[in-house]
N, C-alpha and C positions, 0 to 999 in steps of 0.2 A: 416466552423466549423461543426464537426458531433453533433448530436445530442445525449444527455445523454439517454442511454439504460442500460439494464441490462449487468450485468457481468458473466463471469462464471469462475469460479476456480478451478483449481484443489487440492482436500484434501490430508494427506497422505499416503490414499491407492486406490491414482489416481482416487479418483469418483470426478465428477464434483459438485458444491458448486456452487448455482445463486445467486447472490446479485442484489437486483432489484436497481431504483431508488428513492431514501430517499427523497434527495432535491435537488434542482441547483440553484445556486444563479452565479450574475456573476463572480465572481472570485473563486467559490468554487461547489463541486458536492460531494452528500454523497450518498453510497452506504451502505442499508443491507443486512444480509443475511435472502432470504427466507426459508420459512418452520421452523423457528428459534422455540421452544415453550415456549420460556420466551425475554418479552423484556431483563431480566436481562444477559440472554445468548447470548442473539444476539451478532454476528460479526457484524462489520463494517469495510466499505473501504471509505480514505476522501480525492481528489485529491484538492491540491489547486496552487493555482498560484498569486503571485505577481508582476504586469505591471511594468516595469522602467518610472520615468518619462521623459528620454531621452529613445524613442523607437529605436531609430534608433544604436544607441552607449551602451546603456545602458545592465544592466544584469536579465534576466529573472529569476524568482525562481517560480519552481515547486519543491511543496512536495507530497508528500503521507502518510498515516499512517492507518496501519490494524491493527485492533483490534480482540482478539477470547477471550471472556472470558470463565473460567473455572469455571460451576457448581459442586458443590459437591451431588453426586448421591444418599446419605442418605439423607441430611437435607434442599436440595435445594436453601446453602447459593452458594454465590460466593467465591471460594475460592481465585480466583485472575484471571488478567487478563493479557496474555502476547500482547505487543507492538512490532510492528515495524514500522519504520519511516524512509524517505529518507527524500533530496533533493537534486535537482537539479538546477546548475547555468547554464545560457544558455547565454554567453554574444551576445548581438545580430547583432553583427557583424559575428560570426561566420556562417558556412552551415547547410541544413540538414542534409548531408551526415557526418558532425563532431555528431554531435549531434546523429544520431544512430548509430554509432560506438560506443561511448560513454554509449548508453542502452544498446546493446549488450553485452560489456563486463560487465557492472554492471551484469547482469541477468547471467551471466556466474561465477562472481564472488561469487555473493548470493549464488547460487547453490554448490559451494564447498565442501565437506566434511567437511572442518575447520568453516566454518560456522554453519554447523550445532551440531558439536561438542560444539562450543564456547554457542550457544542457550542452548543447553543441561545441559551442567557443567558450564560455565563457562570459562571454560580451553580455551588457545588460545597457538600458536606456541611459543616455548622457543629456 
């Protein structure tokens, strides 16, 4: 198993965005962002995982959830904070090769126009 490091992300005018390491715990790792200059502003990244108690049959779940909140630039309140959140079923019968197929297209799908449209407005395909 690798070891918890830092992250890097890309923002959206492609600059890169490090999120160091927060915390690890066993079945959970939390990532922020550095250079942040407010806890209240900090991003966050929180990878978690829930074991089956049939390892051999049973179904993995990993999630994720990114946080960015938004400071307001006059008053230094929060004005809100946007979320994202997955998961992932891994039943553990299945392959690796199933299973990055399956990132793959997620990360293909996130990326769509209509995603980002729907983030934006609201709006989704009619």
């Amino acid at each position: 198993m690798a070891a918890a490091a830092d992250l890097t992300l890309k923002n959206n005018a492609a600059a890169n965005v490090t999120f160091s390491v927060y915390s690890v715990n066993p079945d959970s790792v939390e990532w922020v962002e550095s250079g942040a200059t407010s806890i209240l502003g900090t991003s966050r990244f929180v990878l978690t995982r829930k074991v089956p108690t049939d390892k051999a049959n049973g179904v993995y779940r990993i999630g994720g959830k990114l946080t960015r909140p938004v400071i307001n630039g006059t008053t230094g309140a929060l004005d809100g904070t946007y979320t994202a959140t997955f998961e992932i079923l891994r039943p553990a019968k299945l392959t690796v090769a199933d299973a990055d197929e399956l990132v793959a297209r997620f990360k293909e799908a996130v990326a769509q126009a209509i995603v980002k449209t729907a983030a934006e407005s609201g709006a989704i395909p009619t």
